[in-house]
C-alpha positions in Angstrom: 0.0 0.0 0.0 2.4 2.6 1.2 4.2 1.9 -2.6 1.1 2.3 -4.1 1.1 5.9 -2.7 4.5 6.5 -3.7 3.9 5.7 -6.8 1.0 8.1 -7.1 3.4 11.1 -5.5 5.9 10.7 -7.8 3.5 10.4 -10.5 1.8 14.3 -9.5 5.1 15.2 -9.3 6.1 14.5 -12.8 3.3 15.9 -14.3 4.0 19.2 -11.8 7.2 19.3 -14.1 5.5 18.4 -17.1 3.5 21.2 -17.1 5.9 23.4 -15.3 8.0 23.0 -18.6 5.3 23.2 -20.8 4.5 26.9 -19.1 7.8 28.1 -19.5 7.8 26.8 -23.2 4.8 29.1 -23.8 6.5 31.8 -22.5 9.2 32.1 -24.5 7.0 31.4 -27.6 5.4 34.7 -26.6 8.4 36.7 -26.3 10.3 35.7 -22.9 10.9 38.8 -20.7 9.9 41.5 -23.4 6.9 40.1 -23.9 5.9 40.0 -20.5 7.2 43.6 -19.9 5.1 44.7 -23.1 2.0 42.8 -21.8 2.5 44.7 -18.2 2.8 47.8 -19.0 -0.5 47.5 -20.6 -1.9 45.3 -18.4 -0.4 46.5 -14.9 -3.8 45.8 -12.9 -3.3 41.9 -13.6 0.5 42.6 -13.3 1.1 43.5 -10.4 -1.5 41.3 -8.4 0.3 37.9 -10.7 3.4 39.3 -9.3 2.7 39.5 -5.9 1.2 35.8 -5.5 4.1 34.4 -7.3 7.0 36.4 -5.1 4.9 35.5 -1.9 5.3 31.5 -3.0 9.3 32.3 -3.0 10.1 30.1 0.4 14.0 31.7 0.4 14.8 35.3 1.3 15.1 37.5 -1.7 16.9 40.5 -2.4 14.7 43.2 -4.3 17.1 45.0 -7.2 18.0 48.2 -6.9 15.5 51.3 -7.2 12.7 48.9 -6.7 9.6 50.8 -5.3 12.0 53.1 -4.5 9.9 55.8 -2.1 11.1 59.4 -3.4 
């Protein structure tokens, strides 16, 4: 039994990957980075709030870059 759910783990977790490297696949089909940057600047209320949920999923300490939401 406890193989049997093994199994099934590692099975969700290929697909995870699967489509993990399907998504990134797309992305560069659409233009990589410059696409993205060209689809948020016209699209910065779904920007900002994608960005958010994906940089709170980040489970190590980042470092912002320089400038970022810099206060003036």
């Amino acid at each position: 039994m406890k193989n049997i759910s093994k199994n099934k783990n590692l099975e969700n977790h290929n697909r995870f990957l699967s489509l993990k490297e399907s998504f990134l696949e797309a992305f560069e089909a659409i233009g990589g980075t410059k696409g993205l940057v060209e689809w948020a600047k016209k699209n910065p209320d779904k920007f900002y709030p994608m960005a958010v949920r994906i940089l709170l999923k980040e489970t190590k300490p980042f470092k912002l870059p320089a400038g970022f939401m810099r206060m003036s």
